[in-house]
VEXDREN-2710 file (C-alpha; in Angstrom, 1 decimal):
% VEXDREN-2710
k/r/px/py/pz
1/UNK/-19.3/9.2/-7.3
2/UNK/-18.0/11.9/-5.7
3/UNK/-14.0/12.1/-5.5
4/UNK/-11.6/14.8/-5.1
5/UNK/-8.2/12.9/-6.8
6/UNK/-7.6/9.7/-9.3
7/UNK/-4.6/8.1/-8.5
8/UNK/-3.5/5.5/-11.0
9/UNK/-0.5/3.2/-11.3
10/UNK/1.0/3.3/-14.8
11/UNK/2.0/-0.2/-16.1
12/UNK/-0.7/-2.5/-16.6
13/UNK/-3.0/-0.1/-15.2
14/UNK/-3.4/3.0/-17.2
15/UNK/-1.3/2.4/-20.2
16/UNK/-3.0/0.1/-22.5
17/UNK/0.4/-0.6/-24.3
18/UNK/3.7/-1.3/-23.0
19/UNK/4.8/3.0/-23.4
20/UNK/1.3/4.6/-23.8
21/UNK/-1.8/5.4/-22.7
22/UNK/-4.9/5.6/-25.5
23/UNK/-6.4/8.2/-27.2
24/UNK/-9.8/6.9/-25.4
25/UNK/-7.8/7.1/-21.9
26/UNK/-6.6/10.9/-22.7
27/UNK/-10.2/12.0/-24.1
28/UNK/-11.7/11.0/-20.2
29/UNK/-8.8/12.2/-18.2
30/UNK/-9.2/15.6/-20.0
31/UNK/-13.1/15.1/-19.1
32/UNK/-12.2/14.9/-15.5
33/UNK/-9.2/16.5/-14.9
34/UNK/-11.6/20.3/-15.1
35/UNK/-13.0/18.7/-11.5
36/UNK/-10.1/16.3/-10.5
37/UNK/-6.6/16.1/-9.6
38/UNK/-4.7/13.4/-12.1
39/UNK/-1.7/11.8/-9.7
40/UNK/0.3/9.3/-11.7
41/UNK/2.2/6.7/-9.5
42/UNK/4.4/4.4/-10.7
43/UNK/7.7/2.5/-9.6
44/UNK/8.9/4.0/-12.9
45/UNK/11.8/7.1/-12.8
46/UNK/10.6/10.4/-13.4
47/UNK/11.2/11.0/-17.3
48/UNK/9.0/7.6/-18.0
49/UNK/6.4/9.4/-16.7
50/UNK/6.7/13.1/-17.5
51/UNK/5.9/11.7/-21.1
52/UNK/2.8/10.6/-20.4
53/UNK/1.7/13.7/-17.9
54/UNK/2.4/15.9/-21.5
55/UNK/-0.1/13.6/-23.4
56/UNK/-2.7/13.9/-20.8
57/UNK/-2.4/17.4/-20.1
58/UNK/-2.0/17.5/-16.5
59/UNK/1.5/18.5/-16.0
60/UNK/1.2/20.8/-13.3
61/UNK/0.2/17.8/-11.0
62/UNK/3.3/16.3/-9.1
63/UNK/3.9/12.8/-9.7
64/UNK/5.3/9.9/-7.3
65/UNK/8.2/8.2/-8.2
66/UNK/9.8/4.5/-7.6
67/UNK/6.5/3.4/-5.6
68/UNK/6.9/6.7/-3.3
69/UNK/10.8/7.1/-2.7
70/UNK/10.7/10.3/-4.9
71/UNK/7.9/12.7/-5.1
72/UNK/8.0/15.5/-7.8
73/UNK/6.1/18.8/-8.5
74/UNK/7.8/19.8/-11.7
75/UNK/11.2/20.3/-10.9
76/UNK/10.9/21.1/-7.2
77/UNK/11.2/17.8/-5.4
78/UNK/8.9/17.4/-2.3
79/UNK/9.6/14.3/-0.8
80/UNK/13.0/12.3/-1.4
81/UNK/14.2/9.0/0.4
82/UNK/16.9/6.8/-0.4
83/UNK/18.3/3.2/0.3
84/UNK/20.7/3.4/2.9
85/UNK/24.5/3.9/0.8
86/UNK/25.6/0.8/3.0
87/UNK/23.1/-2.0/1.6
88/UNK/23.5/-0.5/-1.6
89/UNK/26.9/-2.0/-1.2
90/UNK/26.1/-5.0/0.6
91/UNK/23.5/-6.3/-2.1
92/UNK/25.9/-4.8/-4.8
93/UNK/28.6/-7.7/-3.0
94/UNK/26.2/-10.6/-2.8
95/UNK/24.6/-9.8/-6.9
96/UNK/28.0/-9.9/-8.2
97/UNK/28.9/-13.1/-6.6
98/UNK/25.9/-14.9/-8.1
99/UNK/26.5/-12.6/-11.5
100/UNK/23.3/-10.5/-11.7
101/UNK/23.2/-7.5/-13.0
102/UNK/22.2/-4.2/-11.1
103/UNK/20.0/-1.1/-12.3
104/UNK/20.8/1.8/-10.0
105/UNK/18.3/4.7/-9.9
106/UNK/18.5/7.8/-8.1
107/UNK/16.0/10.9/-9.1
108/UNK/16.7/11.0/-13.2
109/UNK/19.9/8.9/-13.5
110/UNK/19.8/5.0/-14.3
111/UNK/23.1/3.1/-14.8
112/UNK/23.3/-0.2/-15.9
113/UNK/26.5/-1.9/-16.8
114/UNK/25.4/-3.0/-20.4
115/UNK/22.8/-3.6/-22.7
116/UNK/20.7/-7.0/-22.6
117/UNK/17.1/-7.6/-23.5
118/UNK/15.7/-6.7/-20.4
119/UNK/17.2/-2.9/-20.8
120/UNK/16.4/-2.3/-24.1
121/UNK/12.6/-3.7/-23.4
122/UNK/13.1/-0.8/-20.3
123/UNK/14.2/1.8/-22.7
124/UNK/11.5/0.7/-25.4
125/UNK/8.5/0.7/-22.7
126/UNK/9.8/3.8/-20.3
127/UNK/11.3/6.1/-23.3
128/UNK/14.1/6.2/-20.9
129/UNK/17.7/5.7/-21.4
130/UNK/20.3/4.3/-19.3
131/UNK/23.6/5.5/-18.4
132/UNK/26.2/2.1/-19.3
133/UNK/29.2/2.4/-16.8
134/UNK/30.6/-0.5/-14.3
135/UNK/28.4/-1.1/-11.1
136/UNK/31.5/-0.4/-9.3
137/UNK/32.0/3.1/-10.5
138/UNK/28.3/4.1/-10.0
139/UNK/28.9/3.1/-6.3
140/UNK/31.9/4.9/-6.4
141/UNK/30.6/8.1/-8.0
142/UNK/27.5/8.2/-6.0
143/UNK/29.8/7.7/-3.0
144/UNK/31.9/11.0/-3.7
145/UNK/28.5/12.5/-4.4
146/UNK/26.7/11.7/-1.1
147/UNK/23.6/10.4/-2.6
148/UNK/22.1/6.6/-3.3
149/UNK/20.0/4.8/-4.9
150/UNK/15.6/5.7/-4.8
151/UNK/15.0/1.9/-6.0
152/UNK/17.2/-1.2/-7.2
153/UNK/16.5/-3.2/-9.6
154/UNK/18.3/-6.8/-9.7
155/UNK/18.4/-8.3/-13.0
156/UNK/18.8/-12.5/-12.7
157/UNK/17.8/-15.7/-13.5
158/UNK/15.1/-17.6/-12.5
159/UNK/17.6/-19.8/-11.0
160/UNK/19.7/-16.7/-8.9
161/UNK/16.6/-14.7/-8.1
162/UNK/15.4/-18.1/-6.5
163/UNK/18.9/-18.0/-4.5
164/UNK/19.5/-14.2/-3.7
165/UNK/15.5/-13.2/-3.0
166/UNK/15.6/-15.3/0.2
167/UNK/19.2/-14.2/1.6
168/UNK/17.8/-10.3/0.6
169/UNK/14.3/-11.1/2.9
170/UNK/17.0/-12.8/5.6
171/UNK/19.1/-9.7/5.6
172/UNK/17.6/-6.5/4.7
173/UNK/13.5/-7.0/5.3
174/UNK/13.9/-4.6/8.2
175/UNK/15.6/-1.5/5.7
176/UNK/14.3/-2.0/2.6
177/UNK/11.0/-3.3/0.5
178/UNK/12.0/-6.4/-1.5
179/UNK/9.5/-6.6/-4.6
180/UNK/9.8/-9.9/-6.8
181/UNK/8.1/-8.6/-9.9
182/UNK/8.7/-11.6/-12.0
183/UNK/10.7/-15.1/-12.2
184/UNK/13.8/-12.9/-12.8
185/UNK/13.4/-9.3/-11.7
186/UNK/13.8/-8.1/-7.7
187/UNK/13.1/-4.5/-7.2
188/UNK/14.2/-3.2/-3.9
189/UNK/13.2/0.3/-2.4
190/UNK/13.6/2.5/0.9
191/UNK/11.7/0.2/3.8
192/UNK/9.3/3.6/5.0
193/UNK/7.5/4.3/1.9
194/UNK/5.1/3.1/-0.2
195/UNK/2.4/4.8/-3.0
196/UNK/0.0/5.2/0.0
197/UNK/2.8/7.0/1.9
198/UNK/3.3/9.8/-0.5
199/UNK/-0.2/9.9/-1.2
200/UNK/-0.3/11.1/1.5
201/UNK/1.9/13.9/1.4
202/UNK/-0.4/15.4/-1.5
203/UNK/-3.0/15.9/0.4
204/UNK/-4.4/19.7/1.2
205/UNK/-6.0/20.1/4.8
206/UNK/-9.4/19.9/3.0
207/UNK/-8.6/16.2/1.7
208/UNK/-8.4/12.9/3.1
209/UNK/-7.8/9.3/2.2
210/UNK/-11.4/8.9/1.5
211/UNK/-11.7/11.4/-1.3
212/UNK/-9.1/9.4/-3.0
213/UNK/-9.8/6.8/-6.0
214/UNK/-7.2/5.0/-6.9
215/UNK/-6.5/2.0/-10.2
216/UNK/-3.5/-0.2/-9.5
217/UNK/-2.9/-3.9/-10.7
218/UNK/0.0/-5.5/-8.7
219/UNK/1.7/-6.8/-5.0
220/UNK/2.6/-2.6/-4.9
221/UNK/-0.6/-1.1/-5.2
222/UNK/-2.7/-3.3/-2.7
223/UNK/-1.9/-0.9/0.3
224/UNK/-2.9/2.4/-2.2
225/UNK/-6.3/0.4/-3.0
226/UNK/-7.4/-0.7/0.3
227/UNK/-7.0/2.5/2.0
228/UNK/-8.2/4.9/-0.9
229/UNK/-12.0/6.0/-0.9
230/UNK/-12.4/3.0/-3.8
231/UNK/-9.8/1.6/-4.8
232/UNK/-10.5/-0.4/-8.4
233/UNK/-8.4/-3.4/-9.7
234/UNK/-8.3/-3.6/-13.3
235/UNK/-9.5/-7.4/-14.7
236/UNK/-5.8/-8.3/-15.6
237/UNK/-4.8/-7.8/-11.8
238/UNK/-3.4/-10.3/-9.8
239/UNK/-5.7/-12.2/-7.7
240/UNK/-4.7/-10.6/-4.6
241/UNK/-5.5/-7.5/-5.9
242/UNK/-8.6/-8.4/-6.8
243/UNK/-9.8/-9.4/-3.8
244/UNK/-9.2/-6.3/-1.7
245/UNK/-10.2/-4.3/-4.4
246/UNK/-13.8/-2.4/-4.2
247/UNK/-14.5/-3.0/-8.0
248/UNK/-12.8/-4.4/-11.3
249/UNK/-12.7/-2.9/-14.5
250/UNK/-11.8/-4.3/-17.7
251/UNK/-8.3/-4.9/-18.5
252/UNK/-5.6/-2.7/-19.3
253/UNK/-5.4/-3.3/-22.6
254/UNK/-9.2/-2.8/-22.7
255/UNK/-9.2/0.7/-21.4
256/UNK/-10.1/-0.6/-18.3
257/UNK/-9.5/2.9/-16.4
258/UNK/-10.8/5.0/-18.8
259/UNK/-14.2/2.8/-19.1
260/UNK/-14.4/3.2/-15.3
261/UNK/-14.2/6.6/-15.6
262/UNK/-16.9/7.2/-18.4
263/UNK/-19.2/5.0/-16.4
264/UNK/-18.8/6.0/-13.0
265/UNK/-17.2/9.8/-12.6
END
């Protein structure tokens, strides 16, 4: 197989723990990476994955950010897109009413108004650490600032994520992406990008879509899969995923990536 780039979603994907990849996944990436471009992407904010760039030795690659709303090359941002400031407030309105919790991103900084067991599992598996300040003074900060939020991520119950995810769809489908990544998490993110968008961006005028091979496992990787020259699901996948996908591989947690790559580049 003959590709020019590997472009590989992090969590449940390439890391075969919650916060790192294997010492089998970093011995094939350095096998490759002499004849390959490495291009992590990730929903995940920029230090969660600068981390794991180090350990694989391909930190001069750019990496994409919250599912494409913030591309990096080093320091030097090359692509940067935001929720627009006004349905940052709106869905900051309708979470409070129902008492769920935001995380607010924007390029490096991550507030949160305390801790709970869903940001310290955050901290533990992105070696990230949040910023603890009311909701309402993020907003207000960011305000004065001129800047907003790269991705959203509502923190609920079963029972309010059940309410607020359709009123979200209703409201806002047409500006931004509404992910539900669980029973209790809703990530939202700028409506005009995606991974494929900003892989995209990366390409030279020698490249295309087709030299691409991309890994991914969830709702937020099918787009980077179908339209990649493979695109390759790894066995813990959801079903939809599967199915558009050009190939499995074993699970995360079974090296699934790097076995691909030993086998096939």
């Amino acid at each position: 197989m003959n590709y020019k780039i590997l472009c590989s979603d992090l969590d449940g994907t390439l890391l075969s723990t919650k916060n790192d990849v294997s010492d089998f996944t970093i011995s094939e990436i350095n096998r490759i990476r002499k004849f390959m471009r490495i291009i992590l992407v990730s929903a995940r904010m920029p230090q969660s994955m600068t981390y794991l760039q180090e350990r694989l030795s391909i930190q001069n690659e750019p990496i994409i950010c919250y599912n494409g709303a913030l591309v990096l090359d080093s320091e030097t941002e090359i692509f940067s897109e935001v929720i627009d400031f006004e349905v940052l407030e709106k869905v900051y309105k309708l979470s409070e009413d129902l008492k769920i919790k935001l995380g607010l991103y924007h390029n490096r900084e991550w507030c949160v108004e305390e801790t709970s067991e869903r940001v310290e599992k955050e901290i533990f598996n992105t070696r990230a650490n949040p910023r603890f300040r009311k909701t309402s003074e993020t907003i207000s900060d960011w305000k004065d600032r001129n800047i907003s939020a790269h991705k959203i991520m509502l923190m609920c119950t079963k029972s309010s994520a059940d309410t607020i995810f359709p009123i979200l769809a209703d409201q806002f489908s047409q500006k931004i992406q509404i992910y539900r990544s669980n029973d209790t998490l809703i990530e939202l993110a700028p409506k005009t990008v995606s991974k494929l968008s900003a892989i995209k961006l990366l390409l030279s005028d020698n490249e295309s879509l087709s030299d691409v091979i991309s890994f991914g496992d969830n709702y937020n990787d099918v787009e980077m899969l179908q339209h990649s020259g493979l695109g390759v699901a790894v066995a813990n996948a959801r079903e939809e995923v599967k199915k558009i996908a050009n190939y499995t591989t074993l699970k995360n947690t079974e090296h699934g990536v790097a076995n691909f790559i030993k086998q096939h580049l």
